[in-house]
Residue frames relative to the residue before (quaternion, step in Angstrom):
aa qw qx qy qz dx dy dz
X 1.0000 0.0000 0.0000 0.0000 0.00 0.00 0.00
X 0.0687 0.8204 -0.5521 -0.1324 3.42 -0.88 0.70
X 0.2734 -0.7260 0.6265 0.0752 3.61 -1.21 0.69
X 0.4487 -0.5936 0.6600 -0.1036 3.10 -1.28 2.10
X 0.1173 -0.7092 0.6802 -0.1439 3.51 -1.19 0.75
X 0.2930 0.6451 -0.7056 -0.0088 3.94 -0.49 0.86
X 0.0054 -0.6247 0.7635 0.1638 2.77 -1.94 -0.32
X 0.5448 -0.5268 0.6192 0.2053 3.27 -1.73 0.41
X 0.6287 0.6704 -0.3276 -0.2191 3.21 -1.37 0.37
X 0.4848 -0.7659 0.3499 0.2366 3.93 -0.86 0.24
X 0.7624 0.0494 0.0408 0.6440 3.58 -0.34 0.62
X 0.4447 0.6316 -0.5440 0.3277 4.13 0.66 0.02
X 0.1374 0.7458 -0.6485 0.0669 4.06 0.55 0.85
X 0.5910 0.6338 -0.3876 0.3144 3.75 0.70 -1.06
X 0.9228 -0.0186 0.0635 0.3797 3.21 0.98 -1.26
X 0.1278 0.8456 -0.4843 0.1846 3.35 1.67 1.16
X 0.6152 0.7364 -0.1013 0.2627 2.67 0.89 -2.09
X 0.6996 0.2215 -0.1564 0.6611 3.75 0.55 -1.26
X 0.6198 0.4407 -0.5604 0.3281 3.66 0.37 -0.21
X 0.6586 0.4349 -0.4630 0.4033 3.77 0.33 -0.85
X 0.6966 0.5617 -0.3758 0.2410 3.19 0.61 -1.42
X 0.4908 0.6907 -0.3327 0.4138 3.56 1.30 -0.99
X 0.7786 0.4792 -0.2016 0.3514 3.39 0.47 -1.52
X 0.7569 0.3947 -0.2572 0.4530 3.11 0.64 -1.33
X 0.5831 0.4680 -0.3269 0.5780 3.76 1.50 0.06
X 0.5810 0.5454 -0.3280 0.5073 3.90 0.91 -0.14
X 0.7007 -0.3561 0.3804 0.4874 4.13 0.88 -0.57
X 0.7293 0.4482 -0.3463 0.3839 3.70 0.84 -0.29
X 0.5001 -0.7857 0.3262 0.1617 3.43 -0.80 1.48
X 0.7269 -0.0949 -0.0361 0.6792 3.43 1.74 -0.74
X 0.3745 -0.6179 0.6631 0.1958 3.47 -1.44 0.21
X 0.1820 -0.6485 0.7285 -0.1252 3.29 -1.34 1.25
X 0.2095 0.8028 -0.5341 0.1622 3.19 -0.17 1.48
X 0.2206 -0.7699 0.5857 0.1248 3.81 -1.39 0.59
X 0.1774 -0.7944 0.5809 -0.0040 3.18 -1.25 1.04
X 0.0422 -0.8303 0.5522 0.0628 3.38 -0.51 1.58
X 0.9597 -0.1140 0.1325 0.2201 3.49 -0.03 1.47
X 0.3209 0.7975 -0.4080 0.3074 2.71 2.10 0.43
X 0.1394 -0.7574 0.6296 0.1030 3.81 -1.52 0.27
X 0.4540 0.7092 -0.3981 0.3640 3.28 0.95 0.81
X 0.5636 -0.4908 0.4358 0.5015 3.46 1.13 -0.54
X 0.1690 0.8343 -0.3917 0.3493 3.53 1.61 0.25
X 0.8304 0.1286 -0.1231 0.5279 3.51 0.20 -1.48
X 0.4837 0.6573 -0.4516 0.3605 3.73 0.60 0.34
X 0.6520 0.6005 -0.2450 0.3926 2.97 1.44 -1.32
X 0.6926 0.3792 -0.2095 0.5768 3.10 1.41 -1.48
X 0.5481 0.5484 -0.5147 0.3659 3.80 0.21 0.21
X 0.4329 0.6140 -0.4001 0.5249 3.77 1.31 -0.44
X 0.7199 0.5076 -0.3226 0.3463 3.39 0.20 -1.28
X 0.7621 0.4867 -0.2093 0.3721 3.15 0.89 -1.49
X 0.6227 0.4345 -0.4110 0.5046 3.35 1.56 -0.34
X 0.4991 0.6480 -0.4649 0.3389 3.64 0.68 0.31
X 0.1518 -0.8554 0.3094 0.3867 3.07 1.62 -1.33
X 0.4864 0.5386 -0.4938 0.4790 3.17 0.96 1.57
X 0.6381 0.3341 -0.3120 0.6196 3.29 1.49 1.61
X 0.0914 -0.8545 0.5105 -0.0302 2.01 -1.83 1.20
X 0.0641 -0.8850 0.4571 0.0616 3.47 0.99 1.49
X 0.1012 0.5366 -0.8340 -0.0788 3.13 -2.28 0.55
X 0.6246 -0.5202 0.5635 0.1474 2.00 -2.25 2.03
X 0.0224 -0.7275 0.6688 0.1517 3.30 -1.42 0.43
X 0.3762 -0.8057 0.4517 0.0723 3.85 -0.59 0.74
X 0.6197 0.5356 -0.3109 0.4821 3.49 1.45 -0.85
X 0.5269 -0.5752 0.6067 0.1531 2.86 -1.76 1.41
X 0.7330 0.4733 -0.2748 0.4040 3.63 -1.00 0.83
X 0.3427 -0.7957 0.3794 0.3248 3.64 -0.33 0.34
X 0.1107 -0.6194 0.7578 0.1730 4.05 -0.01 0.50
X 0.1108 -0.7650 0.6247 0.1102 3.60 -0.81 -0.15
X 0.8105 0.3537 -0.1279 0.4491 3.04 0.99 -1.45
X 0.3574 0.8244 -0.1620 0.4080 2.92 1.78 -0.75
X 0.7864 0.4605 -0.0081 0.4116 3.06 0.86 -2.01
X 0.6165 0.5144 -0.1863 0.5661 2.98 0.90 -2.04
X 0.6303 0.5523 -0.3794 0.3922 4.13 0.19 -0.80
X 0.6186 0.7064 -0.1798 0.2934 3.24 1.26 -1.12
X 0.6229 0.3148 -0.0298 0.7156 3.06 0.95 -1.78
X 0.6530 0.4502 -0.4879 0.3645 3.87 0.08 0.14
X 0.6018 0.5361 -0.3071 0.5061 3.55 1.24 -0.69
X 0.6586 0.5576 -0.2365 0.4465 3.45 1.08 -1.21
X 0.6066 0.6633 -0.2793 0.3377 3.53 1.36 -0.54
X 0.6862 0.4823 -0.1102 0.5333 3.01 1.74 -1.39
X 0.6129 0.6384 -0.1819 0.4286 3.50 1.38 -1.20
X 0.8344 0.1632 0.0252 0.5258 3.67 0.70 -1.59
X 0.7821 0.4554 -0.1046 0.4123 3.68 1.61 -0.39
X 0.4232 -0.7957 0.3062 0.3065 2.88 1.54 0.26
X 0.2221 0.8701 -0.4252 0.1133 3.75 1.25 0.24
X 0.2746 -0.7633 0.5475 0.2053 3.49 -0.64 0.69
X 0.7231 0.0451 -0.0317 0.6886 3.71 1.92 -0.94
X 0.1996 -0.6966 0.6724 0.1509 3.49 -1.06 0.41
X 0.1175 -0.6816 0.7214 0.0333 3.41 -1.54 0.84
X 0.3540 -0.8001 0.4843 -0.0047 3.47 -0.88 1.29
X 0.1451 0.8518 -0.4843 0.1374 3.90 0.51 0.69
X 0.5180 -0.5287 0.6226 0.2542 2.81 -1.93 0.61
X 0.5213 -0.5305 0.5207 0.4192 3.60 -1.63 -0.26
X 0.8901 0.3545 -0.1643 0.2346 3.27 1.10 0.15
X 0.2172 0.6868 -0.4321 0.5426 2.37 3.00 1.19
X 0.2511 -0.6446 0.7183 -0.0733 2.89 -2.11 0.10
X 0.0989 0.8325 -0.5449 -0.0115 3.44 0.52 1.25
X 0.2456 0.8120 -0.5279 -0.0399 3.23 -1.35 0.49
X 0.4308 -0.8097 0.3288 0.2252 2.79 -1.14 1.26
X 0.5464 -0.7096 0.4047 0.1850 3.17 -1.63 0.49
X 0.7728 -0.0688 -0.0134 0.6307 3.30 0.98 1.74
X 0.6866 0.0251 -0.1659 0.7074 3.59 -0.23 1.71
X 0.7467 -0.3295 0.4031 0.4139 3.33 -2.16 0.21
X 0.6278 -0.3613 0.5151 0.4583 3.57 -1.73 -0.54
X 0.7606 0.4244 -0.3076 0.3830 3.65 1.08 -0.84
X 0.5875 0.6539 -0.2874 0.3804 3.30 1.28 -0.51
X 0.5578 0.4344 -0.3109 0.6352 3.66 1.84 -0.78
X 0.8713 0.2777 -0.3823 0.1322 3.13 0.24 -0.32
X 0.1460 0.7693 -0.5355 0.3163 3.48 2.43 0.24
X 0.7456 0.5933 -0.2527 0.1679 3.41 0.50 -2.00
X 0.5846 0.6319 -0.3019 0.4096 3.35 1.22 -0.90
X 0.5802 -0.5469 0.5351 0.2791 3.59 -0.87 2.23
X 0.4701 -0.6725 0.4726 0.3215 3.58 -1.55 1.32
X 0.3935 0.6761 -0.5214 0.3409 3.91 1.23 -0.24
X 0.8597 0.3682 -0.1222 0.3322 3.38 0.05 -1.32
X 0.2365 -0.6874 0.6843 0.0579 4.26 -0.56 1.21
X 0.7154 0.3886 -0.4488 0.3684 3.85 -0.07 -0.22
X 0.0334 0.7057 -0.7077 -0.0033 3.20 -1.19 -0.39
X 0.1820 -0.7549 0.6300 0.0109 3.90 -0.68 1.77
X 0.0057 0.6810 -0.7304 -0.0523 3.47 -0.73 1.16
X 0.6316 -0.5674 0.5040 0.1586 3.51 -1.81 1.10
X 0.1631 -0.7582 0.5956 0.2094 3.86 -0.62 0.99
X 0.0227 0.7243 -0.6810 -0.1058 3.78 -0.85 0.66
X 0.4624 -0.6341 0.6101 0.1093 3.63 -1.33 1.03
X 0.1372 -0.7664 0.6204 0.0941 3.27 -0.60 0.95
X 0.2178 -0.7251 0.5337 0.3768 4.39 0.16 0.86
X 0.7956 -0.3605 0.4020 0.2748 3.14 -2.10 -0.45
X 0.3311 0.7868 -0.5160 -0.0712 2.75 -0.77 -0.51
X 0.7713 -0.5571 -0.0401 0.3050 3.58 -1.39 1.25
X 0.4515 -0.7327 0.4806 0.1684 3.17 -0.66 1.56
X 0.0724 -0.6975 0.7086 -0.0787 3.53 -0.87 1.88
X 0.7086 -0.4750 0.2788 0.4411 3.84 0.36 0.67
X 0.5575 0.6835 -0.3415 0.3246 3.49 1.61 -1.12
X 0.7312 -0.3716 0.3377 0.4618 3.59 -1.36 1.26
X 0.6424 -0.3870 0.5430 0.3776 3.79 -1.90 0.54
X 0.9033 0.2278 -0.2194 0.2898 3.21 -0.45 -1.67
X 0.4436 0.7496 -0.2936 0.3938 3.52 1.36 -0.07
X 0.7105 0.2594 -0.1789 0.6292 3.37 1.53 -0.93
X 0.7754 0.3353 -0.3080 0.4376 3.61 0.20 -0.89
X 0.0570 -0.7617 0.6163 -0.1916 3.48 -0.46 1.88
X 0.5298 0.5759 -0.3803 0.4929 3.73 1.53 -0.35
X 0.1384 -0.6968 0.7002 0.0711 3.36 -1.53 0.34
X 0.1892 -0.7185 0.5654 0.3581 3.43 -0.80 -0.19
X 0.3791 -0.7145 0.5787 0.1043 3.53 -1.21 1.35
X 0.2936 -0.8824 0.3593 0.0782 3.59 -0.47 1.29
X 0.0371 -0.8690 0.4432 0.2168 3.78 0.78 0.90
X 0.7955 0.1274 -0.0074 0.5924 3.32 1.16 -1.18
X 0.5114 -0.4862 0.3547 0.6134 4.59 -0.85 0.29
X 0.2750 -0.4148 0.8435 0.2021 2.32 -2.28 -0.04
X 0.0481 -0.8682 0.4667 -0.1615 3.50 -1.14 1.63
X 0.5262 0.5882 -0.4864 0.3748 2.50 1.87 0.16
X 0.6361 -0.5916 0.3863 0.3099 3.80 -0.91 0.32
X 0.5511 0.7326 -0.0972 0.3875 3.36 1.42 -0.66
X 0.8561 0.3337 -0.0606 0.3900 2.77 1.17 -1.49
X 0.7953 -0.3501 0.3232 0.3747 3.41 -1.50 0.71
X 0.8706 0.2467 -0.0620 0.4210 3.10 -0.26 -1.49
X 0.2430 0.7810 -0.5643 0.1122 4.35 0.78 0.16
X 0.3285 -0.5408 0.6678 0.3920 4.23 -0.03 0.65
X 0.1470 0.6042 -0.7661 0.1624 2.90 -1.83 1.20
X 0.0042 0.8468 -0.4914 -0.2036 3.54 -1.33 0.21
X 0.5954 -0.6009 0.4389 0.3029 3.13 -1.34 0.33
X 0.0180 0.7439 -0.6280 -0.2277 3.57 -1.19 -0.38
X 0.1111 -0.6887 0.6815 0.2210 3.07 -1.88 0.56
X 0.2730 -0.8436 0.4480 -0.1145 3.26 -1.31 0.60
X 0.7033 -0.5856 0.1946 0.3530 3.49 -0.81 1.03
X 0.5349 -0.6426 0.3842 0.3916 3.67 -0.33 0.26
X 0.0841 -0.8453 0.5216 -0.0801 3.69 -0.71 1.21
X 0.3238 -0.7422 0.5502 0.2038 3.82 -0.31 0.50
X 0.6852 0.3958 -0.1931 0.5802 3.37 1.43 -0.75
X 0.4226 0.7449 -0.4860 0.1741 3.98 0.58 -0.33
X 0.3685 -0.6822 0.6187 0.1269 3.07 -1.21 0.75
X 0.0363 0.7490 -0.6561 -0.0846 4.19 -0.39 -0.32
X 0.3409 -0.6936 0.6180 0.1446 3.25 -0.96 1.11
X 0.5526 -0.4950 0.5574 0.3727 3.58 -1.54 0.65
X 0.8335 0.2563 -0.3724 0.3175 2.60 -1.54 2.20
X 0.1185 -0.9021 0.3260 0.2565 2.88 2.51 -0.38
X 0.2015 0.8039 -0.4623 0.3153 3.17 1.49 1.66
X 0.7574 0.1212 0.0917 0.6350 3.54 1.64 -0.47
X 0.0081 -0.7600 0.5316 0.3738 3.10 -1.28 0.14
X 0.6885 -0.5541 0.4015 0.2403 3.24 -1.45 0.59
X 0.7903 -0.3011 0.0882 0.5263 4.07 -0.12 1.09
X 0.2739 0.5670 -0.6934 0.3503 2.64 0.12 1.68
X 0.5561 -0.6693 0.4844 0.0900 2.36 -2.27 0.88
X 0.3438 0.7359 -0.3950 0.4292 3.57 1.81 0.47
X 0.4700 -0.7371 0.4833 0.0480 3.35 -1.52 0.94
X 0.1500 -0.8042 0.5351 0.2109 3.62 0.46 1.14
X 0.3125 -0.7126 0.6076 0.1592 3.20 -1.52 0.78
X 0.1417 0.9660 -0.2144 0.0268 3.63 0.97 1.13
X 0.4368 0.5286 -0.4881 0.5399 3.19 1.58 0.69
X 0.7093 0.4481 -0.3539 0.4134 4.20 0.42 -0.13
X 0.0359 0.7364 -0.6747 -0.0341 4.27 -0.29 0.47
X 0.0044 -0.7308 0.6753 -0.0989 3.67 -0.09 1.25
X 0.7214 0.2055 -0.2346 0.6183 3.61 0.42 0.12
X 0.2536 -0.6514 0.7083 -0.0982 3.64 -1.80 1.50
X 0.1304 -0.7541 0.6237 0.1593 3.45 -0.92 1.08
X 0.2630 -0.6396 0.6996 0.1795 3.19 -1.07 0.59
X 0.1688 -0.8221 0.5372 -0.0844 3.08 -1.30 1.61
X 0.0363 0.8121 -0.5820 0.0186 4.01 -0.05 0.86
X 0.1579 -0.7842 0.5986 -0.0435 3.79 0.19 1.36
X 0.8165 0.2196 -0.0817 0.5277 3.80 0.76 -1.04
X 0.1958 0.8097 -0.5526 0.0253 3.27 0.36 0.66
X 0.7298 -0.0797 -0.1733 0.6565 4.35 0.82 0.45
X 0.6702 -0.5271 0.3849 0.3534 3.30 -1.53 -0.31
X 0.6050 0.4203 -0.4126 0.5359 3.33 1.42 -0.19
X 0.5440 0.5443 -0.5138 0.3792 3.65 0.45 -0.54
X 0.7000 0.5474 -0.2760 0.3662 3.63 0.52 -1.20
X 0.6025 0.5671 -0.3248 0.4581 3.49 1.22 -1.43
X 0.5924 0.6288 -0.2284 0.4488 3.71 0.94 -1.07
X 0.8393 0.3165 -0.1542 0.4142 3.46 0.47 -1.19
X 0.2190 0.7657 -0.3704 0.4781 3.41 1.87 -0.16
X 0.7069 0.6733 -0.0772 0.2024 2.87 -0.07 -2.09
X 0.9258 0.0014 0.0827 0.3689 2.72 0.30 -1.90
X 0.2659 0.6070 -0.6064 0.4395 3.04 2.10 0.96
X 0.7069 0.5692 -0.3449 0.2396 3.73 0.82 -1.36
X 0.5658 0.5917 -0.3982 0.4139 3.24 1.09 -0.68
X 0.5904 0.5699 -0.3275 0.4684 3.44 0.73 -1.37
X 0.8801 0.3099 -0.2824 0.2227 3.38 -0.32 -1.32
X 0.4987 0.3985 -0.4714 0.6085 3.65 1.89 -0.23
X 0.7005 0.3166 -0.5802 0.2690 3.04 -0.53 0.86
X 0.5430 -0.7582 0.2897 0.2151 3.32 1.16 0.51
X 0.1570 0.8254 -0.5393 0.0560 3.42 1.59 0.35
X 0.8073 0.0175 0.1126 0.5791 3.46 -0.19 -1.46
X 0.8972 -0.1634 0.0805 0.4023 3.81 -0.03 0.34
X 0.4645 -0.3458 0.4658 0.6692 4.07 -1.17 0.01
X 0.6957 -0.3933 0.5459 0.2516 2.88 -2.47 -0.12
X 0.4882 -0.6113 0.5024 0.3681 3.38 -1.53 0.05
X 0.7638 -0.3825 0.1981 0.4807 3.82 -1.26 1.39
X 0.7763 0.3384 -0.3377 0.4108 3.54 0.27 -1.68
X 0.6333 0.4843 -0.4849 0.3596 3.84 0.35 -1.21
X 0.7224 0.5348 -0.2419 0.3656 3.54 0.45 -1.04
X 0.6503 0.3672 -0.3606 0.5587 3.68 1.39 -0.28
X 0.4941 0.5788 -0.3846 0.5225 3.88 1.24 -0.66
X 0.7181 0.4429 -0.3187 0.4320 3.98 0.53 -0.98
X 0.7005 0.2869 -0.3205 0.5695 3.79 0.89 -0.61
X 0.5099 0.4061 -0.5706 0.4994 3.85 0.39 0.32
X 0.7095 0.4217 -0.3391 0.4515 4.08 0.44 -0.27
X 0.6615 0.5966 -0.2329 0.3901 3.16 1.06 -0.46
X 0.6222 0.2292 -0.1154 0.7396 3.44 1.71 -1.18
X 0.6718 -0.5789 0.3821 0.2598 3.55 0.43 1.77
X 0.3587 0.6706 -0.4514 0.4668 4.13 1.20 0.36
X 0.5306 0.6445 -0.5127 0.2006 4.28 0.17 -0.88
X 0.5224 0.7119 -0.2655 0.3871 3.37 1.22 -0.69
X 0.8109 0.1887 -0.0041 0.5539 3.38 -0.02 -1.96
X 0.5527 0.5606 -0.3820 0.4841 3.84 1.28 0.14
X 0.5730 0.4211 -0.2895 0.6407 3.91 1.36 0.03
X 0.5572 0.4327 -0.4073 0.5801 3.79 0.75 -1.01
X 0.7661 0.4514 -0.3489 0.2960 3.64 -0.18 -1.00
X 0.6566 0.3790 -0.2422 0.6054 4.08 1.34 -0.58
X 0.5138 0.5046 -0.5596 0.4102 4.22 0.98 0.11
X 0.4382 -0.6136 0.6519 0.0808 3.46 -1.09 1.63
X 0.0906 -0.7302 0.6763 0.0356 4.18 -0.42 1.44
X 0.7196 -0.4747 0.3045 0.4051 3.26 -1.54 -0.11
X 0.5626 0.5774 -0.4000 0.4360 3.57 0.89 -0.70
X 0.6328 0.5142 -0.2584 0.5181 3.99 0.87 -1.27
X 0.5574 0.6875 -0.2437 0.3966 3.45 0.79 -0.98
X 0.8509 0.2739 -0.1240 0.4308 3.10 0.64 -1.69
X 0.3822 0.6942 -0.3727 0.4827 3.63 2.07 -0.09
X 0.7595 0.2959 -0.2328 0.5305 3.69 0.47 -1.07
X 0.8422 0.1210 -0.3901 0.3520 3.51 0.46 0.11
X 0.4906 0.4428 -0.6265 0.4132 2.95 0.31 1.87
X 0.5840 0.2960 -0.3971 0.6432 3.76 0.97 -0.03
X 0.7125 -0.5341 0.4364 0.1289 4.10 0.36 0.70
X 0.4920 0.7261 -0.2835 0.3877 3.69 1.64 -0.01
X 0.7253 0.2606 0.0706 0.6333 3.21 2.11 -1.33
X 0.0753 0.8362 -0.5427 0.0231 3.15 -0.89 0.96
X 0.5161 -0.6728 0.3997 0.3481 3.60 -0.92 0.85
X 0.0269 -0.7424 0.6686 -0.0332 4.24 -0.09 0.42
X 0.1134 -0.8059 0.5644 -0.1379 3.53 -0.53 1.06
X 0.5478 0.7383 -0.3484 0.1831 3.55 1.28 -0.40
X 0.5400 0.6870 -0.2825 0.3958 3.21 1.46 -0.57
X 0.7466 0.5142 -0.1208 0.4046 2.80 0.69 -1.73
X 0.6375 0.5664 -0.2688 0.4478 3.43 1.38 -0.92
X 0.8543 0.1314 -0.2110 0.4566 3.73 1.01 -0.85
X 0.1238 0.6539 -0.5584 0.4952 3.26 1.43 1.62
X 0.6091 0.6074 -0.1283 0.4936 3.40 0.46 -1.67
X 0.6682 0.5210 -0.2069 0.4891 3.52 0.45 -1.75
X 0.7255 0.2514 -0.1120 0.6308 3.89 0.53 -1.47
X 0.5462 0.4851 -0.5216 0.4408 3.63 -0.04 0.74
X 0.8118 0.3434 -0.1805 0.4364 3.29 0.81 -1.30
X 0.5559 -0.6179 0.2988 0.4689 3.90 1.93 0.16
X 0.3505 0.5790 -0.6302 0.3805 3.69 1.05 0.88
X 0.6468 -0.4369 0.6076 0.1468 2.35 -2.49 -0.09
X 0.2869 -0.6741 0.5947 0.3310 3.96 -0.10 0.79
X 0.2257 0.7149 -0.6478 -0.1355 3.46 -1.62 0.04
X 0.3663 -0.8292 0.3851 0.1728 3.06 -1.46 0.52
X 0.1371 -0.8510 0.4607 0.2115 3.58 0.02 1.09
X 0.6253 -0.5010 0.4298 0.4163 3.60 -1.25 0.69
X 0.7072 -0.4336 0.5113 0.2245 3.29 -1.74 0.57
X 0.4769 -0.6163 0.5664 0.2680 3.74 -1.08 1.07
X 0.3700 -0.6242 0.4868 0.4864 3.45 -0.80 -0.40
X 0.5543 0.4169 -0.5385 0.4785 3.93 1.05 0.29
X 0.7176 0.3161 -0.4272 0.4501 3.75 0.18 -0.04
X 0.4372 0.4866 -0.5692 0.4981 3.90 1.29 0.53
X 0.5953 0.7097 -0.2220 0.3044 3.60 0.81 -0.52
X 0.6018 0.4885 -0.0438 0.6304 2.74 1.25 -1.46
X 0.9144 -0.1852 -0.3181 0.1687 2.87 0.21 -0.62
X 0.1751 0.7509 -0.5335 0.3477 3.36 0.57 1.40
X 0.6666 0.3732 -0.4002 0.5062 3.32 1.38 -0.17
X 0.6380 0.5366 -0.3832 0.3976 3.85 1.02 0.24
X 0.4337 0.6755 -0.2890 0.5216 3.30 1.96 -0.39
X 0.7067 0.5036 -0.2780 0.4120 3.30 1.26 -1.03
X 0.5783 0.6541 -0.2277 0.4311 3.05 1.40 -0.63
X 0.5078 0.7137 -0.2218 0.4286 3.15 1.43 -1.12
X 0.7080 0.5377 -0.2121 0.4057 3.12 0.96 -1.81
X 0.5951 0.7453 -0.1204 0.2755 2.97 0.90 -1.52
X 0.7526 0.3735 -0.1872 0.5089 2.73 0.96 -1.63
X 0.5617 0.6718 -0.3014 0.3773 3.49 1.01 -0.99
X 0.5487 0.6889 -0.1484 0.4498 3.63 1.28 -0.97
X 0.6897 0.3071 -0.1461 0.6393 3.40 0.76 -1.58
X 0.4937 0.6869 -0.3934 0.3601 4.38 0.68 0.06
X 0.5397 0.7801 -0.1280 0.2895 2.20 1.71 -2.02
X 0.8468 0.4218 0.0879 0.3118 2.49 0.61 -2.36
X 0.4898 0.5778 -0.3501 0.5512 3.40 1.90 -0.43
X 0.8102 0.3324 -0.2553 0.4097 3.25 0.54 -0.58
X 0.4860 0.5208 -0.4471 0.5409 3.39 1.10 0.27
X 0.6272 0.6206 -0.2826 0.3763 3.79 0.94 -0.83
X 0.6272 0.5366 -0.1156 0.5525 3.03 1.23 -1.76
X 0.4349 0.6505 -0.3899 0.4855 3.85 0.86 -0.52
X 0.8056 0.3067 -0.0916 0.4985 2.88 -0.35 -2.11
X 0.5153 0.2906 -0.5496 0.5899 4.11 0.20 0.05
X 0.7986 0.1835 -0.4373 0.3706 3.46 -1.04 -0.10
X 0.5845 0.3825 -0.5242 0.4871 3.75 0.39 0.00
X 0.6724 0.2523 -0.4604 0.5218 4.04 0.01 -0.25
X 0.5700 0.5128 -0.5280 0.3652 3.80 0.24 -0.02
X 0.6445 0.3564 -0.2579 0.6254 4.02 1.05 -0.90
X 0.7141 0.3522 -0.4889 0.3564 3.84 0.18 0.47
X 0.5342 0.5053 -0.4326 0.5217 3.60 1.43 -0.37
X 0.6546 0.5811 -0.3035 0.3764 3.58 0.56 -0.59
């Protein structure tokens, strides 16, 4: 079996680097990655890789974000030129991991019926930026008792999927889904958890702000998502600043949420960063049965939230259908 890994990215110097390195040390055999234009030291990083020869990089040049566009690209290219058996779709600022054994080892396991596979996004928050490495500071997670629904926000439970290799695949924007296909989601099991570090300083954010906003007035592939679009008018009305101060999780806040159970310290990253820095071997040990606990009650949440989506868009429906019968 062999497992393919892309990701997209721009200006992501802060945290390319440990992301490939993670993967291709986590179960994934190669990395298929695109670069749209970065000037950060971005494509250098990923040109190393490729002289390693566990990459494979296209340059992309177009102004604007295709995301799905893109990400579809290298996913098709995975199955087509790479012999993939699964593809995993990532940001530059996911972190998949699995939940017991390699990434390839969860996914050997998965019944030949079923091509999906729903892994669980958890947000790790900010918190006060002392120049020191990403995964070094953000040790905080947010612990989900009940959704978050508001559209807007940072932290909404959402999941990813990875998925069987397809020559024909489609990948919706956000590589939240794919798009007619003829794969079987296996959606009551999340054996794989993305770790997610959207805010990892204030300049990184100020940057990515930017150039989601640019992208999305131009209307490439759709409006923006709630946060980019509230992050783009806080930069716009000269706010991008004290709107990041105002979501960095200090120590006093810190110690509030993990005592009412809102926050929790998660250290794993950082630990088998650390681990591959120093020339170990990453492993993954199964799940306790209190952190099966845990989380199964944030899975619920998951549902939950997914439920009340459900229902906006069933709502929203029916307004535009009575809007074309009054008409």
């Amino acid at each position: 079996m062999k497992l393919v890994v892309t990701v997209l990215a721009r200006d992501e110097a802060d945290v390319i680097d440990a992301q490939i390195s993670f993967h291709l040390n986590a179960g994934a055999d190669f990395v298929i990655a695109t670069d749209n234009n970065s000037r950060d030291g971005t494509t250098e990083i990923l040109e190393g890789y490729v002289r390693e020869g566990v990459l494979h990089l296209i340059h992309e040049p177009a102004e604007g974000l295709r995301q799905g566009e893109w990400v579809t690209r290298m996913a098709r290219l995975a199955a087509t030129d790479f012999g993939a058996d699964w593809v995993i779709n990532t940001d530059a600022d996911e972190f998949w991991w699995p939940r017991g054994g390699s990434l390839k080892e969860v996914l050997a396991a998965v019944p030949e019926q079923y091509g999906i596979v729903q892994a669980f996004w958890r947000s790790f928050v900010p918190r006060p930026d002392d120049d020191a490495f990403f995964a070094d500071r953000m040790i905080v997670r947010l612990s989900q008792q009940a959704p978050i629904n508001d559209p807007t926000s940072f932290y909404r439970p959402v999941i990813k999927v990875a998925h069987r290799a397809d020559p024909h695949v489609l990948v919706a924007r956000g590589n939240h889904t794919l798009l007619d296909s003829s794969f079987l989601p296996l959606a009551t099991w999340h054996p794989l958890e993305v770790l997610h570090f959207p805010l990892r300083s204030r300049a990184q954010w100020t940057r990515k702000v930017q150039l989601q906003g640019d992208a999305f007035t131009k209307h490439i592939e759709r409006a923006g998502t709630g946060y980019h679009l509230k992050g783009y008018d806080a930069l716009r009305a000269g706010r991008i600043h004290e709107q990041y101060e105002s979501l960095v999780v200090d120590d006093a806040a810190l110690e509030r949420g993990i005592a009412d159970g809102t926050l929790g310290v998660d250290s794993r990253l950082r630990d088998a960063l650390r681990t591959l820095r120093a020339g170990g071997r990453l492993t993954f040990a199964a799940p306790t049965d209190a952190e099966d606990v845990a989380y199964a009650v944030e899975t619920a949440v998951l549902d939950e939230a997914y439920i009340v989506r459900a229902q906006r868009r069933l709502d929203a429906l029916e307004q535009r259908l009575e809007s074309l019968e009054a008409g």
